[in-house]
Every structure is written in structure tokens, then in C-alpha cells.
PANUSE-130180 format. One record per atom (N, C-alpha, C, O, CB): atom name; residue in three letters; z, x, y. Coordinates in Angstrom, 1 decimal, padded with zeros to 4 digits. Atoms other than C-alpha are relative to their C-alpha. Glycine has a CB too. Example, Ala and Ser with C-alpha at 12.3 -4.5 7.8 and 13.67 -1.06 7.14 Angstrom:
REM residues 2
atom N&rest ala&up 000.0&east 000.9&north -001.2
atom CA&rest ala&up 007.8&east 012.3&north -004.5
atom C&rest ala&up 000.0&east 000.9&north 001.2
atom O&rest ala&up 000.7&east 001.9&north 001.2
atom CB&rest ala&up 001.2&east -001.0&north 000.0
atom N&rest ser&up 000.0&east -000.9&north -001.1
atom CA&rest ser&up 007.1&east 013.7&north -001.1
atom C&rest ser&up 000.8&east -000.8&north 001.1
atom O&rest ser&up 000.9&east -000.3&north 002.2
atom CB&rest ser&up -001.4&east 000.4&north 000.5
This chain:
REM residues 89
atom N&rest unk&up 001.1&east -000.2&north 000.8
atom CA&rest unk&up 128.3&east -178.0&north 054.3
atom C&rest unk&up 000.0&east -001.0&north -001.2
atom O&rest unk&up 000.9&east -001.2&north -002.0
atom CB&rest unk&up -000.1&east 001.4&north -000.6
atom N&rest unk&up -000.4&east 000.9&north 001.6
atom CA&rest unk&up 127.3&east -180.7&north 051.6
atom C&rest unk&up 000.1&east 000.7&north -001.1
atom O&rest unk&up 000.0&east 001.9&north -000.9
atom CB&rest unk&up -001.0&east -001.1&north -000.5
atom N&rest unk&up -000.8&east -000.7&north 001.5
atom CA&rest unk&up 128.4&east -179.6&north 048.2
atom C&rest unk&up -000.6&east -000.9&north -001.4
atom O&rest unk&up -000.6&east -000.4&north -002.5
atom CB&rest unk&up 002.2&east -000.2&north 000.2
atom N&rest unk&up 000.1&east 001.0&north 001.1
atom CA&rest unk&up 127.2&east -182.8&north 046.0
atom C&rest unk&up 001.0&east -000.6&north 000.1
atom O&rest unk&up 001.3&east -001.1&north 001.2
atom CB&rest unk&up 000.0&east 000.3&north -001.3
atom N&rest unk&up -000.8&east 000.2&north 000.1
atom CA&rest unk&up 129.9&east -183.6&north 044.6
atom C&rest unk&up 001.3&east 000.4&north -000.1
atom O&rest unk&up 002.3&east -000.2&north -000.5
atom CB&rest unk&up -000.3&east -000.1&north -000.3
atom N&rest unk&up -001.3&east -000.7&north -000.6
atom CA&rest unk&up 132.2&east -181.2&north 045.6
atom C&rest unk&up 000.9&east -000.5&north 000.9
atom O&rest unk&up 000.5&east -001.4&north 001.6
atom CB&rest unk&up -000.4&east 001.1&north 000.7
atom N&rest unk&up -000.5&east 000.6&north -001.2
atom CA&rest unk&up 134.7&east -182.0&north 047.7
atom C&rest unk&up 000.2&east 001.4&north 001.1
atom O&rest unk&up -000.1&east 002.6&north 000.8
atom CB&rest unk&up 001.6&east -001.0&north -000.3
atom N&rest unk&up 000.5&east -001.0&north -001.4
atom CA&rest unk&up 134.9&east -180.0&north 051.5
atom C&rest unk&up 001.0&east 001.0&north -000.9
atom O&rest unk&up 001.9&east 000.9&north -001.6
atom CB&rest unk&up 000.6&east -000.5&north 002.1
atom N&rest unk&up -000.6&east -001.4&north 000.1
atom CA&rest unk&up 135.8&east -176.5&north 050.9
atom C&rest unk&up 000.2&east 000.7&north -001.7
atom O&rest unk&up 000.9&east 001.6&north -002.3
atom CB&rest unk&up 001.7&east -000.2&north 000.8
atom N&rest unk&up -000.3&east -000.5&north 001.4
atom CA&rest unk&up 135.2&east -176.2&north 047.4
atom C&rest unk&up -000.9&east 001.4&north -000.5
atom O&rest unk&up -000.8&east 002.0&north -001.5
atom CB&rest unk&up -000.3&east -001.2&north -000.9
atom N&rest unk&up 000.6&east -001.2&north 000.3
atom CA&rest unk&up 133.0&east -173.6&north 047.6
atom C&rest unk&up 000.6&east 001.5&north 000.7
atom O&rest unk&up 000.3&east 002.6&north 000.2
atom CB&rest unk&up -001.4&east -000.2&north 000.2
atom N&rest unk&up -000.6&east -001.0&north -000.2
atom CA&rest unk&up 134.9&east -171.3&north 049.7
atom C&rest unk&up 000.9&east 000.4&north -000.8
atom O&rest unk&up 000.9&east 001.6&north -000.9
atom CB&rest unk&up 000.4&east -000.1&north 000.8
atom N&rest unk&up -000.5&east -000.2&north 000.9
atom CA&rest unk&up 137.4&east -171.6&north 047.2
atom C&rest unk&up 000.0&east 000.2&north -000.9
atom O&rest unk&up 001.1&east 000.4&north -001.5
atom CB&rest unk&up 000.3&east -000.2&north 000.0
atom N&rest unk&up 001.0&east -000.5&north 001.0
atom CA&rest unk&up 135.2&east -170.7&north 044.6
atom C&rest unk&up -000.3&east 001.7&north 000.5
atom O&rest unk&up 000.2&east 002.7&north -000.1
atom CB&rest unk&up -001.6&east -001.2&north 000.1
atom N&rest unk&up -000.3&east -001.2&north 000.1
atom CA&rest unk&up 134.5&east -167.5&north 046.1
atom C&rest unk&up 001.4&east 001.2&north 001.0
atom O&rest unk&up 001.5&east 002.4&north 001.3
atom CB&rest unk&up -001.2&east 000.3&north 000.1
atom N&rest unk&up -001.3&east -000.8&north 000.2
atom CA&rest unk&up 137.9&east -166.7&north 047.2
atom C&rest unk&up 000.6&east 000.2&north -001.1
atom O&rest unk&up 001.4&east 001.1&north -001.0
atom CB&rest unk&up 000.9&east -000.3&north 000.8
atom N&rest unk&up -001.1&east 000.4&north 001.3
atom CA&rest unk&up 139.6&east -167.4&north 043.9
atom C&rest unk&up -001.4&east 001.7&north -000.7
atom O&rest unk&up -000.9&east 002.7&north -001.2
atom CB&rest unk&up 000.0&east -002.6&north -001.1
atom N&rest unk&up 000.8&east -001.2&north 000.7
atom CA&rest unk&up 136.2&east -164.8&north 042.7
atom C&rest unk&up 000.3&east 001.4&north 000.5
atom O&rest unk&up 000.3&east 002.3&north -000.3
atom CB&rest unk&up -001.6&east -000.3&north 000.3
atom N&rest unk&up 000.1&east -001.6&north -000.1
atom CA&rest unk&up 136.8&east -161.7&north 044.9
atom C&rest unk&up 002.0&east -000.4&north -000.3
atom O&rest unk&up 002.5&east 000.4&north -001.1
atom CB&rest unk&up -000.9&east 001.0&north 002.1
atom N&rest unk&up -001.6&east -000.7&north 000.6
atom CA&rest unk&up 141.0&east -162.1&north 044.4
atom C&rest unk&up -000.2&east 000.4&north -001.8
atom O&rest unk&up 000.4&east 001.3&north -002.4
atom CB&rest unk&up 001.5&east -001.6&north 000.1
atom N&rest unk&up 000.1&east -000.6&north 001.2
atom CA&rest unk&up 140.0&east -161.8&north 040.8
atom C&rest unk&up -000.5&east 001.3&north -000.6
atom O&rest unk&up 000.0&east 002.0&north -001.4
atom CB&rest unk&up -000.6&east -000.8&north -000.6
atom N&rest unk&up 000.4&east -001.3&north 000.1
atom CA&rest unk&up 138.0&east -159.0&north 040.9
atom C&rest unk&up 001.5&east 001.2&north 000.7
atom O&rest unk&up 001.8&east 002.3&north 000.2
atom CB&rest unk&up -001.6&east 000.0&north 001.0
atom N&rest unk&up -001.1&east -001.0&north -000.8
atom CA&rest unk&up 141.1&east -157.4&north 043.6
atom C&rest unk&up 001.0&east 000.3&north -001.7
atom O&rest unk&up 001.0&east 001.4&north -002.2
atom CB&rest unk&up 001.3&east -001.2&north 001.7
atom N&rest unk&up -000.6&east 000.1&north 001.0
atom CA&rest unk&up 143.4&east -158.2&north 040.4
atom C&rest unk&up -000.6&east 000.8&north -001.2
atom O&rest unk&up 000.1&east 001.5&north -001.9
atom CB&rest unk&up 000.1&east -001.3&north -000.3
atom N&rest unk&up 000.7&east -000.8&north 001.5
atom CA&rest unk&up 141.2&east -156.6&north 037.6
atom C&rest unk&up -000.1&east 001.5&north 001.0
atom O&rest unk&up -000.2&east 002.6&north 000.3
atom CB&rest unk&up -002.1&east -000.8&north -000.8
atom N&rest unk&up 000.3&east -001.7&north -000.5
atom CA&rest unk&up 140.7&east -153.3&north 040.0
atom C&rest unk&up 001.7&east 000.7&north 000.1
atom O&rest unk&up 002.1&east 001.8&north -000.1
atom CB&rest unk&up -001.2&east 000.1&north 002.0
atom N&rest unk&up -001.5&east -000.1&north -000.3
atom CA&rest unk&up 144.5&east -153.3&north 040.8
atom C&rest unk&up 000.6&east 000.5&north -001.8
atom O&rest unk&up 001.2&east 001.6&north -002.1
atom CB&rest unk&up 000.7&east -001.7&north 000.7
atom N&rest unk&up -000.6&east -000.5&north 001.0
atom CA&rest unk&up 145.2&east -153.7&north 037.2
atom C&rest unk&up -000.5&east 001.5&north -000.6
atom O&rest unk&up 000.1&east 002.6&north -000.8
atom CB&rest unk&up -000.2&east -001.1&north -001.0
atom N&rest unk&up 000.9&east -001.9&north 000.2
atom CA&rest unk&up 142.7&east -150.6&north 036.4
atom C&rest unk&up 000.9&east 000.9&north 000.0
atom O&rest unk&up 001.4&east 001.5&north -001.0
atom CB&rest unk&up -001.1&east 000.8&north 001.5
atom N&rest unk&up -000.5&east -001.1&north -000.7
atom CA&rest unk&up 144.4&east -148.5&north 038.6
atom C&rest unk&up 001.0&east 000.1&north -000.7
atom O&rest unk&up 001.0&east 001.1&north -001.4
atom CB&rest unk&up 000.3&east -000.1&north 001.5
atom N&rest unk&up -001.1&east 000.1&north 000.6
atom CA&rest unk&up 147.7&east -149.3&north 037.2
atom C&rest unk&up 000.5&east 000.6&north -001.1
atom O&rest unk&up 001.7&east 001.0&north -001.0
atom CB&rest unk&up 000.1&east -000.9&north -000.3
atom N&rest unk&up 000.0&east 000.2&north 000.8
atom CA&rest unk&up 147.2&east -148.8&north 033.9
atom C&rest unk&up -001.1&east 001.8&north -000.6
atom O&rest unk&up -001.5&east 002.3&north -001.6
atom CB&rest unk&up -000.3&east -001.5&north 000.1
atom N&rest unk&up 000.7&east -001.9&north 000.2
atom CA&rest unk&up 145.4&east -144.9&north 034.7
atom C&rest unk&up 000.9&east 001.0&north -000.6
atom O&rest unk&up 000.5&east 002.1&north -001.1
atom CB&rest unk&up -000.4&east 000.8&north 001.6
atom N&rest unk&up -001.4&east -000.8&north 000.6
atom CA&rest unk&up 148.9&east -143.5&north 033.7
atom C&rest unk&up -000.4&east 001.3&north 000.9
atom O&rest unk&up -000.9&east 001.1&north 002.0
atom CB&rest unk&up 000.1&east 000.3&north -002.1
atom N&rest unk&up -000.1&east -001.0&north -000.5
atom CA&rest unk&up 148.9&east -139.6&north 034.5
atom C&rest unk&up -001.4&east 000.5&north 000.8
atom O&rest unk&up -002.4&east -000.1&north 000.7
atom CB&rest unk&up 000.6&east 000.9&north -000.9
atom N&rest unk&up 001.5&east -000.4&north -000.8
atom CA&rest unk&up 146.1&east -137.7&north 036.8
atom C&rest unk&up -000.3&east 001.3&north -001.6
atom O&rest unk&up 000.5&east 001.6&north -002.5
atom CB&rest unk&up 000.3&east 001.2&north 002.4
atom N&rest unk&up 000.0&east -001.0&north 000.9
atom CA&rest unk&up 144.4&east -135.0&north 034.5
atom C&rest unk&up -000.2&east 001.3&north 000.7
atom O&rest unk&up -000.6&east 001.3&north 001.9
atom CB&rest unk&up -000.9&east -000.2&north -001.0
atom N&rest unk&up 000.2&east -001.3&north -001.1
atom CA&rest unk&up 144.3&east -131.4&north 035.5
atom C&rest unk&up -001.4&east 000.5&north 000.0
atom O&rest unk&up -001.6&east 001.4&north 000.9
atom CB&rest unk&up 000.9&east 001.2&north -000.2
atom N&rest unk&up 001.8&east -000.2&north 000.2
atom CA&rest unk&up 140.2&east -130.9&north 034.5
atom C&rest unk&up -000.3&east -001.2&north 000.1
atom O&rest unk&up 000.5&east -002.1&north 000.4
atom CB&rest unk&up -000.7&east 000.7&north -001.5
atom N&rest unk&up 000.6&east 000.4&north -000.3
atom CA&rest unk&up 137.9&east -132.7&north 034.6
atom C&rest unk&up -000.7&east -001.0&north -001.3
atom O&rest unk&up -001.1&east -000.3&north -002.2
atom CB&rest unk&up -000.6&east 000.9&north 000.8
atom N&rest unk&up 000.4&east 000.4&north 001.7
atom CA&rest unk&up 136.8&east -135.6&north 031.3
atom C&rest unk&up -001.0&east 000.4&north -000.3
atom O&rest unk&up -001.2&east 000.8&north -001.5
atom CB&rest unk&up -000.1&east -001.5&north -000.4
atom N&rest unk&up 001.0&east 000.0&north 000.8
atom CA&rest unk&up 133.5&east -135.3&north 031.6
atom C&rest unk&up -000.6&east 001.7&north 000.4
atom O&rest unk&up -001.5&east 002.0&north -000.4
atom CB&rest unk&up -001.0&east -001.3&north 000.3
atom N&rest unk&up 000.4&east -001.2&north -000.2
atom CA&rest unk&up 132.8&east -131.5&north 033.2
atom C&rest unk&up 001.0&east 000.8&north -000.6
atom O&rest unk&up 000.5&east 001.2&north -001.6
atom CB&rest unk&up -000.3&east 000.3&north 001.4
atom N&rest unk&up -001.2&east -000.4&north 000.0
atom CA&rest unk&up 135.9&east -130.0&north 032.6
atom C&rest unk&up 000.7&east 001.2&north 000.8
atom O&rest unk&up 001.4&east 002.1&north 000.5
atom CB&rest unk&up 000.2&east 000.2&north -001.2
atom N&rest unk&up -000.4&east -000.7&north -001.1
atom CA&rest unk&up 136.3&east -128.5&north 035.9
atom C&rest unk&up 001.2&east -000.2&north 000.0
atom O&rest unk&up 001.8&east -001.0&north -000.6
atom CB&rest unk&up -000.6&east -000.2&north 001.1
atom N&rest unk&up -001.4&east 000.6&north -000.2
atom CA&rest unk&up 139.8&east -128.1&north 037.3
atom C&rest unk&up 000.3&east -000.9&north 001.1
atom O&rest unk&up 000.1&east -000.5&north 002.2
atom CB&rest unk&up 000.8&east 001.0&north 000.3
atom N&rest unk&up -000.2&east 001.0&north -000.9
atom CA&rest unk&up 140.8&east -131.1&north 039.1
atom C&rest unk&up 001.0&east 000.5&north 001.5
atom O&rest unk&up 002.3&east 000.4&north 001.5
atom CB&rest unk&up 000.9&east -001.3&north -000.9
atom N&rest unk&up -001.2&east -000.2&north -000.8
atom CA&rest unk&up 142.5&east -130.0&north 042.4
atom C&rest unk&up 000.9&east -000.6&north 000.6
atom O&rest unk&up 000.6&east -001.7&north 001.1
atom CB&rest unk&up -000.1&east 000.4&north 000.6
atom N&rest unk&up -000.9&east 000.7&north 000.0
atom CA&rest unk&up 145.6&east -130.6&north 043.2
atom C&rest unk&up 000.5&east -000.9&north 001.0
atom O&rest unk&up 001.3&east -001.8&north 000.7
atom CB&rest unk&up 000.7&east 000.6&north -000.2
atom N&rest unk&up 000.6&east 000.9&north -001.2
atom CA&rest unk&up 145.0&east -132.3&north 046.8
atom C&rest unk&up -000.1&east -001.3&north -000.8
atom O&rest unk&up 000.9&east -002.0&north -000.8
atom CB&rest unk&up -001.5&east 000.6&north 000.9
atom N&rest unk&up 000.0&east 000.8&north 000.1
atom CA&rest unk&up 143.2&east -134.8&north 044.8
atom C&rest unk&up 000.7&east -000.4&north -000.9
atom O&rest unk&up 000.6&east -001.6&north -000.6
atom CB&rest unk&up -000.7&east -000.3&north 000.1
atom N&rest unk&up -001.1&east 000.3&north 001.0
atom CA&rest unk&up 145.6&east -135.4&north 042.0
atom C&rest unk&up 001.1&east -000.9&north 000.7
atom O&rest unk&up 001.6&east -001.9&north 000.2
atom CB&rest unk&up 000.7&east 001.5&north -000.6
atom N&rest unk&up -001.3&east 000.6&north -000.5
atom CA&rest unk&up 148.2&east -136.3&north 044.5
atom C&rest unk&up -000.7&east -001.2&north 000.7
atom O&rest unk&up -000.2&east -002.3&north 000.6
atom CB&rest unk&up 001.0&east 001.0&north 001.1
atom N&rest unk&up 000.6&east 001.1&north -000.6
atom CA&rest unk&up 145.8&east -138.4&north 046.4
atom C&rest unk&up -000.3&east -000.8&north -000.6
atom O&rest unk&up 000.4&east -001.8&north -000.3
atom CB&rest unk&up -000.9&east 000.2&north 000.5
atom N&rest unk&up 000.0&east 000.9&north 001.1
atom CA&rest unk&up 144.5&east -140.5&north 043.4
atom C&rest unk&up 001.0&east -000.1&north -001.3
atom O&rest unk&up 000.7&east -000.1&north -002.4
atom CB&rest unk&up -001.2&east 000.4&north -000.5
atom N&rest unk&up -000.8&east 000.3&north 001.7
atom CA&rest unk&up 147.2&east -141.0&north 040.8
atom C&rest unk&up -000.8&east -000.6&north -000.8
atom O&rest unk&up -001.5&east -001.6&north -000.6
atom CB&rest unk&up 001.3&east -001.1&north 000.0
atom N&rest unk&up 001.1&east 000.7&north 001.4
atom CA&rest unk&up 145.3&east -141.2&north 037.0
atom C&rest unk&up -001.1&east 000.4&north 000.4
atom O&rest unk&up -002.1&east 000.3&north -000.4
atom CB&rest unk&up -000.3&east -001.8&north -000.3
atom N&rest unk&up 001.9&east -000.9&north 000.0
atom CA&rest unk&up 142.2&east -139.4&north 038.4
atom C&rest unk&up -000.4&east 000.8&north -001.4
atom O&rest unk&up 000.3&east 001.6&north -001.9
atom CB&rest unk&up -000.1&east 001.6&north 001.3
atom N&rest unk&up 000.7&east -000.5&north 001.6
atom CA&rest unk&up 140.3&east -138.3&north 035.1
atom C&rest unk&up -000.7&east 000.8&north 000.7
atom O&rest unk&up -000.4&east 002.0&north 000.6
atom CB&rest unk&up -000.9&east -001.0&north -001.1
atom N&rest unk&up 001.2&east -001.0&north -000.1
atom CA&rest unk&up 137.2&east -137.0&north 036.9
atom C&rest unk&up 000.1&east 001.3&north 001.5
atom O&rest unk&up 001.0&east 001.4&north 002.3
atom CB&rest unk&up -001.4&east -001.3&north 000.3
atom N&rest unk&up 000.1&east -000.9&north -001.3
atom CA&rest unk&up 136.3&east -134.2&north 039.6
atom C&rest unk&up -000.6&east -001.1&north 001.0
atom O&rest unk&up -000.9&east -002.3&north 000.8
atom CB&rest unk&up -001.0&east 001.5&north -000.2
atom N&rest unk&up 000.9&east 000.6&north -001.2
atom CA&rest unk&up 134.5&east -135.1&north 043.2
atom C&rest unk&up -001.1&east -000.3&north -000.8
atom O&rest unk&up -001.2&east -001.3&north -001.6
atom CB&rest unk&up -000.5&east 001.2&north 001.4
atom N&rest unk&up 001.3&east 000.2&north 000.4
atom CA&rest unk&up 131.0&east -134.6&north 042.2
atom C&rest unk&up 000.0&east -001.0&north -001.6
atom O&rest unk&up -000.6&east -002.1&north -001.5
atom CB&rest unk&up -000.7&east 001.6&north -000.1
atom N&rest unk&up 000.0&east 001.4&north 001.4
atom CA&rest unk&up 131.5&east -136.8&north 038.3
atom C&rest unk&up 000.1&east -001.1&north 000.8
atom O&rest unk&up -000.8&east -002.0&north 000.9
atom CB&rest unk&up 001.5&east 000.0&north -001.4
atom N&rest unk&up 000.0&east 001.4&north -000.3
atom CA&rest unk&up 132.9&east -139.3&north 040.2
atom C&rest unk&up -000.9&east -000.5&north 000.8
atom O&rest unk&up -001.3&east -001.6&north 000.6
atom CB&rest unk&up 001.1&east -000.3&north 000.5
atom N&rest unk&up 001.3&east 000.3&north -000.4
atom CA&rest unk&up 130.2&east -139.3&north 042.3
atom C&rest unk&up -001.3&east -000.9&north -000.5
atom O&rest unk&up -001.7&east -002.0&north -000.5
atom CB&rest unk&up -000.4&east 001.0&north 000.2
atom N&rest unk&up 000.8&east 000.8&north 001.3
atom CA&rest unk&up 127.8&east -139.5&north 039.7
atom C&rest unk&up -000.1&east -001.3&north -000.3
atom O&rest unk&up -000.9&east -002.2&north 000.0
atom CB&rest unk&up 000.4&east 000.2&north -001.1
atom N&rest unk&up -000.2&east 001.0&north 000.3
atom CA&rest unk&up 129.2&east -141.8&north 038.1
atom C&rest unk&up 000.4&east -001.6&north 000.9
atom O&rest unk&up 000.6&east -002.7&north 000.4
atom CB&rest unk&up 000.8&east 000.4&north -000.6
atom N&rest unk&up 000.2&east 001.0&north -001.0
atom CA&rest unk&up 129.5&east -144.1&north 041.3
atom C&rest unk&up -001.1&east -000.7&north 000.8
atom O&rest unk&up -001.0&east -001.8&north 001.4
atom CB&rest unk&up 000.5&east 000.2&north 000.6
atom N&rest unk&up 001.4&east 000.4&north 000.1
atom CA&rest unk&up 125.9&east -144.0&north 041.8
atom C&rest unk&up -000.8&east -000.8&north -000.4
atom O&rest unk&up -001.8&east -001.4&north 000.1
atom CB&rest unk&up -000.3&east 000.6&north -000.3
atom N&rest unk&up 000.7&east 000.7&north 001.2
atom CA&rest unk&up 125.1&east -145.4&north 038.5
atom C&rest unk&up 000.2&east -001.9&north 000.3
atom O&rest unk&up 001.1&east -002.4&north 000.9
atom CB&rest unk&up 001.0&east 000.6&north -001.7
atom N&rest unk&up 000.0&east 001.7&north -000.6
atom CA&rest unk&up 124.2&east -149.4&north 038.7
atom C&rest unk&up 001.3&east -000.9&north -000.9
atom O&rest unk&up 001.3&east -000.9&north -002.2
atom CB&rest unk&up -002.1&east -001.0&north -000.4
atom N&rest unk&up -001.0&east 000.1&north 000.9
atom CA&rest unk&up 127.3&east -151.0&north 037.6
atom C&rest unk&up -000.4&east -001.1&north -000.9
atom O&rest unk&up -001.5&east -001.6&north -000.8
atom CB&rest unk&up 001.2&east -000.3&north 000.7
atom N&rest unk&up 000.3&east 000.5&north 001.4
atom CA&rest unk&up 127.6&east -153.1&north 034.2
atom C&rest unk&up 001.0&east -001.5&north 000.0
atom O&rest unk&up 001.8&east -001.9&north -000.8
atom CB&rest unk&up 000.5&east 001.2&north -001.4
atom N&rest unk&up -000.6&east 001.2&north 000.1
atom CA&rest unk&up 128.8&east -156.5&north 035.7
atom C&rest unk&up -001.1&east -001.1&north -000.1
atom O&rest unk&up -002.2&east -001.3&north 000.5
atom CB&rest unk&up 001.0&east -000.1&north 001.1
atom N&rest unk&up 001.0&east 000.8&north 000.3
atom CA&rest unk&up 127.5&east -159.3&north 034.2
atom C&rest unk&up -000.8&east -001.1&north 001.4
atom O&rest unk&up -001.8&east -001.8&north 001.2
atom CB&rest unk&up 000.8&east -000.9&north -001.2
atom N&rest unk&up 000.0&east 000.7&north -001.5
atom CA&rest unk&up 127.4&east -161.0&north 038.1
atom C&rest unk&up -000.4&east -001.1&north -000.4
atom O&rest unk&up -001.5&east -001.5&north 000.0
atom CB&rest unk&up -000.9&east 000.5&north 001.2
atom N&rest unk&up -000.2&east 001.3&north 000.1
atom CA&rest unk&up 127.9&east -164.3&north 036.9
atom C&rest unk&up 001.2&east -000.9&north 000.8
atom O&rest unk&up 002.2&east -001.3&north 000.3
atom CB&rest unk&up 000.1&east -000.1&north -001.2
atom N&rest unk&up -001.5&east 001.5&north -000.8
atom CA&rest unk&up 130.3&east -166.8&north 039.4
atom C&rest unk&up 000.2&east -001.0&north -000.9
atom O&rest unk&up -000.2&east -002.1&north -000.7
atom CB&rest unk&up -000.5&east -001.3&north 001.5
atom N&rest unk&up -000.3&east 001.4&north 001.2
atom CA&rest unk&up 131.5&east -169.0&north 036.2
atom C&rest unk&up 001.0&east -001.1&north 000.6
atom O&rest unk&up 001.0&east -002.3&north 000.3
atom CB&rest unk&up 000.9&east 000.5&north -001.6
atom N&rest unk&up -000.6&east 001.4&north -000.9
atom CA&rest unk&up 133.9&east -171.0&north 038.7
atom C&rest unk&up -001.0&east -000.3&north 000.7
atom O&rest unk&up -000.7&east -001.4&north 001.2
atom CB&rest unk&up 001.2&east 000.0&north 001.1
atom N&rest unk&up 001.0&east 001.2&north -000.9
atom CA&rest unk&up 130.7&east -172.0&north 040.9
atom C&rest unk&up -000.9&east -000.4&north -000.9
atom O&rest unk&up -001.9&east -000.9&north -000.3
atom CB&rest unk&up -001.0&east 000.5&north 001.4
atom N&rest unk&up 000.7&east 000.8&north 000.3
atom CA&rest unk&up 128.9&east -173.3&north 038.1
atom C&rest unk&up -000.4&east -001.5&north 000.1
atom O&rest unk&up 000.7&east -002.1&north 000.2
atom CB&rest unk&up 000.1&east 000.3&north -000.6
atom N&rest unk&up -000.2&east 001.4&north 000.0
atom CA&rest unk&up 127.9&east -176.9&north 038.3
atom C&rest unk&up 000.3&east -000.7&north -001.3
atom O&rest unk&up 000.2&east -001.9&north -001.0
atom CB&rest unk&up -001.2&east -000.6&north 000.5
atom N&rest unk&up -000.3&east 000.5&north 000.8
atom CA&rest unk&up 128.8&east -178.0&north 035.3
atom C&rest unk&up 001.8&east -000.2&north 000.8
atom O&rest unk&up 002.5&east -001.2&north 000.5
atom CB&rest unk&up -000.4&east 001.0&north -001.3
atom N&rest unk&up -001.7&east 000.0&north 000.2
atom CA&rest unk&up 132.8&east -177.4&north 036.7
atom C&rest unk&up -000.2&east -000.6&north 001.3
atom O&rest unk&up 000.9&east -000.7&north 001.9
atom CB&rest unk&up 001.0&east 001.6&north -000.2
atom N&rest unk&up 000.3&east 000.9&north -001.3
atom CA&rest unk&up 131.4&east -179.3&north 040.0
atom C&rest unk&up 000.0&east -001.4&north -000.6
atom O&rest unk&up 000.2&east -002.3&north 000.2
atom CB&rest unk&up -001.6&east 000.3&north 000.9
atom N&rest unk&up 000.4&east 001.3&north -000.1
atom CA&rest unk&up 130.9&east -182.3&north 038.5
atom C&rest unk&up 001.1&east -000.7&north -000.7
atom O&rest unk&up 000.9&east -001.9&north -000.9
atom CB&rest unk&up -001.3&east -000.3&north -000.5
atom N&rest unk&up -000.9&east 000.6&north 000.9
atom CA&rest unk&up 134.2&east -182.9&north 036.5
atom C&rest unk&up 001.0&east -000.9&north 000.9
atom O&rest unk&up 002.0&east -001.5&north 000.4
atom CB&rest unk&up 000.7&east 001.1&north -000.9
């Protein structure tokens, strides 16, 4: 695929280097959830203990997390390594 001034394969590498970054920021997330809780943050149902063991750092119940997985997420969806500005250096 021509590219400009890219050289071959620079755009694959553009969005591989994009979803390992995202892998890395969701990884760190997780990491960084510390203990599960035993309710629920935002209902304050009781979290059961099935999923507690299943999710380490779970905050929410089924249905919240649901919810809240529904909702349109709050990424800016910008690729700032495929800009052309960083193509042409």
C-alpha cells in the first residue's frame, strides 16, 4: 500500500504499537483495582462471591457493570502516531 512518505509497513506499525497501548493501559487498570469489594459502589448490592473470585478489584455488581458498559465510552479516538505530521519527519 503506498503510504507517501512512509516507508512499507509503517502503518501497520502504527496500529499495532496503538492497540498494544491500549492492552497496556487496560492491564495497568486491572492491576492497580487492589481488593474486590463485597457490595456494590454504585447500588450497594452484595457482590457475590463467585464473582469476587472471578474478577479480582470488582467494585460493581452484574447489572451496574452492565450499565455502565453500555454507556458510549469517553475516548478521545484520536491515532496521534498516524498523524501526518509524524509521517513526514
Amino acid at each position: 500500500m503506498a503510504g507517501g512518505w512512509a516507508r512499507d509497513g509503517a502503518v501497520n506499525e502504527q496500529i499495532e504499537a496503538s492497540i498494544a497501548d491500549e492492552l497496556q493501559r487496560l492491564k495497568q487498570r486491572r492491576a492497580a483495582s487492589g481488593e474486590s469489594f463485597t457490595h456494590c459502589a454504585e447500588c450497594e448490592e452484595e457482590i457475590p462471591e463467585a464473582r469476587r473470585k472471578a474478577i479480582p478489584g470488582v467494585k460493581l455488581c452484574i447489572e451496574c457493570a452492565s450499565e455502565r458498559d453500555a454507556r458510549p465510552a469517553a475516548h478521545s479516538g484520536i491515532n496521534r502516531r498516524g498523524s501526518k505530521d509524524s509521517q513526514l519527519k
